[in-house]
Every structure is written in structure tokens, then in C-alpha cells.
N, C-alpha and C positions, 0 to 999 in steps of 0.2 A: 504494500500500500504506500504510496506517497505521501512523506515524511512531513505531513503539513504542520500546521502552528496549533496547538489548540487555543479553541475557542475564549473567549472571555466577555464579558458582558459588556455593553456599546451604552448610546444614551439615548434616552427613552424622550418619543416628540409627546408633544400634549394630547391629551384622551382627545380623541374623535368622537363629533357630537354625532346626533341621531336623530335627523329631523322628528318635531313634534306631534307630528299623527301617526310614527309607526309604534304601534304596541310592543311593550316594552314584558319581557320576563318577568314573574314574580319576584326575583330574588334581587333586581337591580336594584342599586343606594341599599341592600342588606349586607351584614354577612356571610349569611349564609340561605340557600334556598330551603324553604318550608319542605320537610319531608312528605314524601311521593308516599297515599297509601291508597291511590286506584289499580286498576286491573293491571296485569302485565298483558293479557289479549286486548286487543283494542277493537271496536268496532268499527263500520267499514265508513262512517264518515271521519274518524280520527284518523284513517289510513287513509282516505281519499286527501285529505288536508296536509298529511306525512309525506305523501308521493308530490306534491306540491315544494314544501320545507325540503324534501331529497332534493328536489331537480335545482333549486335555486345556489343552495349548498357546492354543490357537484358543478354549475356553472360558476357560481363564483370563483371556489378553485380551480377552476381549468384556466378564467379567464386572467388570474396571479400567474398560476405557472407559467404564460405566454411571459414573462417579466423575467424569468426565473435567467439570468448570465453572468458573465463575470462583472463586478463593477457597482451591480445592483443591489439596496440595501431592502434589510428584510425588513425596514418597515415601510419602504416603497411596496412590497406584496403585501403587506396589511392596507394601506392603503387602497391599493387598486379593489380587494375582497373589499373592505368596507363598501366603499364607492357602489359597488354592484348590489352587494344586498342590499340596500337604504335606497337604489333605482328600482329595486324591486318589490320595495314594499317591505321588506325582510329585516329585521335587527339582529345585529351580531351578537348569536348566543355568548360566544366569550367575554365579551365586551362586557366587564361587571359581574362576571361570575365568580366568588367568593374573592372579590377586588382584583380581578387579573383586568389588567390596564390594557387589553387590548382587542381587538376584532379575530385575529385568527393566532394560531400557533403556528413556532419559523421553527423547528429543530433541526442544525446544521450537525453533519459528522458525527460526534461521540454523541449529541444528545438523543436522548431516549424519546422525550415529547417535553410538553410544554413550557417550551422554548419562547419567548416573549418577543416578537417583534422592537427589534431598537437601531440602532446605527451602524450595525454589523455589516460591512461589506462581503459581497459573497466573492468568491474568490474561483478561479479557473482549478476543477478539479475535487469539489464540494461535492455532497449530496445533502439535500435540504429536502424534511417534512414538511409539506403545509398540511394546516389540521384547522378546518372551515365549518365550521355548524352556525343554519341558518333558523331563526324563528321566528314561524309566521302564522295569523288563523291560529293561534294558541296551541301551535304543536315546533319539533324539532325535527331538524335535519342532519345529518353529522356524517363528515365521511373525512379521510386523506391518504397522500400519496406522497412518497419520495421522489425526487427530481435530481436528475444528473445535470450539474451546471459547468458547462465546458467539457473538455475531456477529461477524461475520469479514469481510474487504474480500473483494472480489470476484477482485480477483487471487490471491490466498491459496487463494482457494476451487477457482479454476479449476487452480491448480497441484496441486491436492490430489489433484482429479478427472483429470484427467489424469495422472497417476503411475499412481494406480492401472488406468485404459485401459491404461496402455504395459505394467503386469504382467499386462496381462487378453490383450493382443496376445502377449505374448511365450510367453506358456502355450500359446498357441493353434500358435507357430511351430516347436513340440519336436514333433519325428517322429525315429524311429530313420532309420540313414542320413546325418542331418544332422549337419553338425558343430556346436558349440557355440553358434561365434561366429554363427550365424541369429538368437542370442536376442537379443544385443547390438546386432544390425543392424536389426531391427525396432521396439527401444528407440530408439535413436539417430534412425533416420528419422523415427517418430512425434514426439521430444522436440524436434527441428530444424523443425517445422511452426512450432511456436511460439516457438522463439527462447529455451530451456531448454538450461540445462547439464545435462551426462549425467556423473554424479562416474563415474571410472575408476580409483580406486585402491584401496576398496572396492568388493566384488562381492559374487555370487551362491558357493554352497560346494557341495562334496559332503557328506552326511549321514547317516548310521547309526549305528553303537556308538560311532563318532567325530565328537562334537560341527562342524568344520572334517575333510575327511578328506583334503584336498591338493586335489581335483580343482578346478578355476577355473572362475566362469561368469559373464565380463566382460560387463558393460550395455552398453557402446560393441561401433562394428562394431573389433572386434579382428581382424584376420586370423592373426594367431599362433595363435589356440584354434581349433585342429584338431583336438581330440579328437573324435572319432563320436559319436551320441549311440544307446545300445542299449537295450533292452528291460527293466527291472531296475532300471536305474538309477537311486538317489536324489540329490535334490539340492537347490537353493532359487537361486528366483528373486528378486533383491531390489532394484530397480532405485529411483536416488534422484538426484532430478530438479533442478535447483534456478532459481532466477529469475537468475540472474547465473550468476557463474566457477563451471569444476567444480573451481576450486583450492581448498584446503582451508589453516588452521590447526588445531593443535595445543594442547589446554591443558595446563597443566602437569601435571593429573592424568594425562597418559598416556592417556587414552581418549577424551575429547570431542573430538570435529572438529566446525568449525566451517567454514562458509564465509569464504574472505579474504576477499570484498567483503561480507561480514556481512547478504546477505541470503537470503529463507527459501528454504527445504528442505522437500522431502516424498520419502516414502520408503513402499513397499509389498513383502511379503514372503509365498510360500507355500513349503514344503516338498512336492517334488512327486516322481510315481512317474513312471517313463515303460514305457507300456505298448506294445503293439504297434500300435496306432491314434492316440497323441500322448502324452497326460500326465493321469493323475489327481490330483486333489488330496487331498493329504491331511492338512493345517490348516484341516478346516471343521468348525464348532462341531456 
């Protein structure tokens, strides 16, 4: 891999407003959002209103990534993501979520995720998360993807590509009947072919009117997540692979994790339906 600089924290521009007729999250000016204690199946207007939140989401972020080169800072991608949801009627979930100052998550190289858009130059040879949830019609949308900026060593590349195989396997392994932990297990197997850590202390969430709604949806084979998986159900896949340990560090802002052995991370993410034949997606542009 190519011997780059690690990361360090940049400086953060002023919060980004949100014009005053899009509806705003429960938990914004809180600190924390009011615990979720409706269904984890949703009915088919929360899902029609979800597949709305997904597409918006899923365009936002495509329409950052076109950003994504050497030169460029990531909170020019935050910007551009704001900018889109807020034309679209949309507020940025992150935007105020337990005080995270910002519209989307930037994690560059070793970070694992939420990574806080600031004055970080991206640099020829990076790979960068963005992590975009959009809410709109009183529900959520949540998905991300890894981006190769410039040319990239070929180890970088293959962990990129593979990440997202292992969310592409894992969507494929949600059938009702099944308990959770099949998604984690098909993660895990794939990710041990190659000799990748599978982080375990961030996961996959349930998803609706409630940004996190309690329900857990571990990457690793967990045998504890015995929940069933049923027909209805929303939730998100987000499994996040890394070249080294799945231990993690903490930076002092409270939200960037960082791999202990400081090397890179990739990380992929749908917000998904699960219907009575597997799972629809519904974070596609």
C-alpha cells in the first residue's frame, strides 16, 4: 500500500442552514433522539415514503462522489450532499444528530466511518467513504460507498471491491425465517478468504421514522442476533472491512474511528426492504 500521511483533523466551516419549511428530525437542537418503540415491519405507506428518502439519499451521494479528486476538500462533498437534499425537499439526517456538525460523513483511509467533513484535502491515491442519509415525509434514507480518488494501489482497490461483494452477498442472504446473524456470517466468511478484519462494534440498524431504531444487524457471525428476519422489515446493511485489526481508536471529537493499526478501511451501505422473496433495495439512484 502506499506509504501515505495519516490523517489528522482539518477545520470545520460553519453549520449549514436548512431552509425553513423542510421538516426537521425529532432529535434536532436535542441530544439525543427520543427512543424508537414502533414496529420494526413497516407498513406499505412508511415504505412507499422510504423508497422516496432511499432515492434522494442514493442521488445525493452519487451526485458528491462526481466531486470526489485530488485537490478537493471533504467539506466541499458535504456541501454539494447538503445542497441536493435541501433542493429536494430533504434534511440532512446527520446534520444535528447527537451534535454531529454536519450533512454527511467523509471517512478517508484508516477511518472506519464517521468521519466529519472539514478542510481535509483529498489527496491522489485516497479512498474516501461518503455516508448520506436523507429525511423526508417523516421517514429515512441511509446508504454509502467508498470512492477511489486518483490512482490508487492495488491493495486499496481490491479492499474497496470487495467490501462492497460482501454487501452485495449479504443482501442476497436476507430471506424471512432467517435470523439476522446469516448476514454477519456470510460477511465474515467472505472477509476471512482474504485475510480482512470485519469491525464488530459498528453495524448495520433498523430504519424508519427512527433515524437508529434499536434493532442490530452485526457484520460478524454473531450468534447472539437471533432476531427473525420478516417481511416488512427495514433496515441497513453496512459492513466495513479493513486491511488489519477490527480494533478501532477514538478521536477526540467523539465520532471519528479510526483503525488502531492505522490502516485502511472501506465501508458499503444500503437501506433495504425485506420482502417475501429476500430484500429490495431501496438506496438506488
Amino acid at each position: 500500500m502506499s506509504g501515505q500521511s495519516l490523517l489528522v483533523p482539518g477545520e470545520l466551516s460553519p453549520i449549514r442552514s436548512v431552509p425553513g419549511n423542510i421538516r426537521r428530525p425529532e432529535y434536532v437542537g436535542k441530544p439525543a433522539p427520543t427512543p424508537y418503540t414502533g414496529p420494526e415491519v413497516q407498513d406499505s405507506d412508511t415504505v412507499e415514503r422510504m423508497r422516496i428518502a432511499g432515492r434522494i439519499a442514493a442521488q445525493a451521494m452519487e451526485e458528491a462522489a462526481k466531486h470526489i479528486s485530488p485537490g478537493v476538500t471533504t467539506d466541499e462533498l458535504d456541501r454539494v450532499a447538503h445542497e441536493f437534499m435541501c433542493d429536494h425537499g430533504a434534511y440532512p439526517s446527520t446534520l444535528g444528530y447527537r451534535g454531529f456538525p454536519k450533512s454527511l460523513c467523509s471517512s478517508v483511509n484508516e477511518v472506519i466511518c464517521h468521519g466529519i467533513p472539514d478542510s481535509t484535502v483529498l489527496k491522489d491515491g485516497d479512498i474516501v467513504n461518503l455516508d448520506v442519509t436523507a429525511y423526508i415525509n417523516g421517514v429515512h434514507g441511509d446508504n454509502n460507498a467508498t470512492y477511489l480518488c486518483g490512482d490508487v494501489d492495488e491493495e486499496s482497490r481490491l479492499l474497496v471491491e470487495r467490501t462492497r461483494e460482501s454487501l452485495n452477498r449479504a443482501i442476497k442472504a436476507v430471506r424471512p425465517g432467517r435470523q439476522v446473524n446469516v448476514i454477519g456470517r456470510v460477511i465474515e466468511s467472505y472477509a476471512k478468504r482474504f485475510g480482512y478484519g470485519v469491525v464488530r462494534d459498528f453495524t448495520g440498524h433498523g430504519i424508519n421514522s427512527s433515524f437508529h431504531s434499536g434493532l442490530i444487524i452485526p457484520h460478524y457471525d454473531a450468534a447472539h442476533a437471533t432476531t427473525v428476519i420478516q417481511p416488512g422489515m427495514t433496515f441497513t446493511i453496512e459492513p466495513m472491512l479493513t486491511l488489519g485489526t477490527h480494533e478501532y481508536d477514538m478521536w477526540d471529537d467523539g465520532w471519528t474511528v479510526v483503525t488502531k493499526d492505522r490502516k485502511r478501511t472501506a465501508q458499503f451501505e444500503h437501506t433495504l426492504l425485506v420482502t417475501e422473496s429476500g430484500a429490495e433495495i431501496l438506496t438506488l439512484p
